[in-house]
N, C-alpha and C positions, 0 to 999 in steps of 0.2 A: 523839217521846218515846222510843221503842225506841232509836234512834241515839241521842240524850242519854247512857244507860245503857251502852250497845255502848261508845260510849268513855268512860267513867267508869271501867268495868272495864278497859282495855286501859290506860289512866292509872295507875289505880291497882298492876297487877300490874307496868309495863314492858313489857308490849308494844307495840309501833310499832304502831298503826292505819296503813293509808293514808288510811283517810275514809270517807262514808257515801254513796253515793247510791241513791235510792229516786224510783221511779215514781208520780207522782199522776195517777190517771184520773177523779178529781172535786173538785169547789170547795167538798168539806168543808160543803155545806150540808144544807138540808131536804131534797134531791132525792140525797142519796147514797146510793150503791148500787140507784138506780132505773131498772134496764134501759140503764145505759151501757156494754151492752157496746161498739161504735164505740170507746171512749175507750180500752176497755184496752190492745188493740195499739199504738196511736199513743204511749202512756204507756209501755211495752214498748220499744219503739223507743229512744223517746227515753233512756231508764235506759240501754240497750245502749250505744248511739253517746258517751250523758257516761261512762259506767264506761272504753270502750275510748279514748277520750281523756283521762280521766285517766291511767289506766295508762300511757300511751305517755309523759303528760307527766312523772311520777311515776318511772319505772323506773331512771331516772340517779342516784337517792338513796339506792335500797335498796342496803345494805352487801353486800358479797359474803358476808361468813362467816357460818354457822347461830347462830343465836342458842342461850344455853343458859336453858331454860325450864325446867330441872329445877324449880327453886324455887316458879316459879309453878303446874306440875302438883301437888309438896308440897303447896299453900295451896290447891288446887285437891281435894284428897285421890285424885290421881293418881299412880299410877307406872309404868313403864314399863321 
């Protein structure tokens, strides 16, 4: 749901997402958040190892020059 939103805004302003990934340490049932601690490293883990191989896969894409965000800090009611 959050990541839904995460790039909806990055869509909508122009900025380049590279993507989302997130750890699940339960099966989103009746028993969630019930003393799994065990699950959270393993879920920890696992986010680490897919973030650090995206990135490695991902890194040949990204443009070398800064992008100019002025616009979107504007819309943002940022400035800088």
């Amino acid at each position: 749901m959050e990541a839904s939103s995460f790039l909806q805004v990055c869509a909508f302003t122009g900025v380049e997402a590279l993507g989302i990934i997130k750890g699940v340490s339960d099966m989103g049932d009746e028993r969630k958040g019930l003393g799994h601690e065990s699950h959270y490293r393993p879920a920890l883990q696992n986010a680490i190892e897919a973030t650090k191989s995206f990135i490695q896969w991902k890194l040949h894409t990204i443009p070398d020059e800064i992008p100019d965000i002025s616009e979107c800090l504007f819309l943002c009611g940022l400035s800088f």
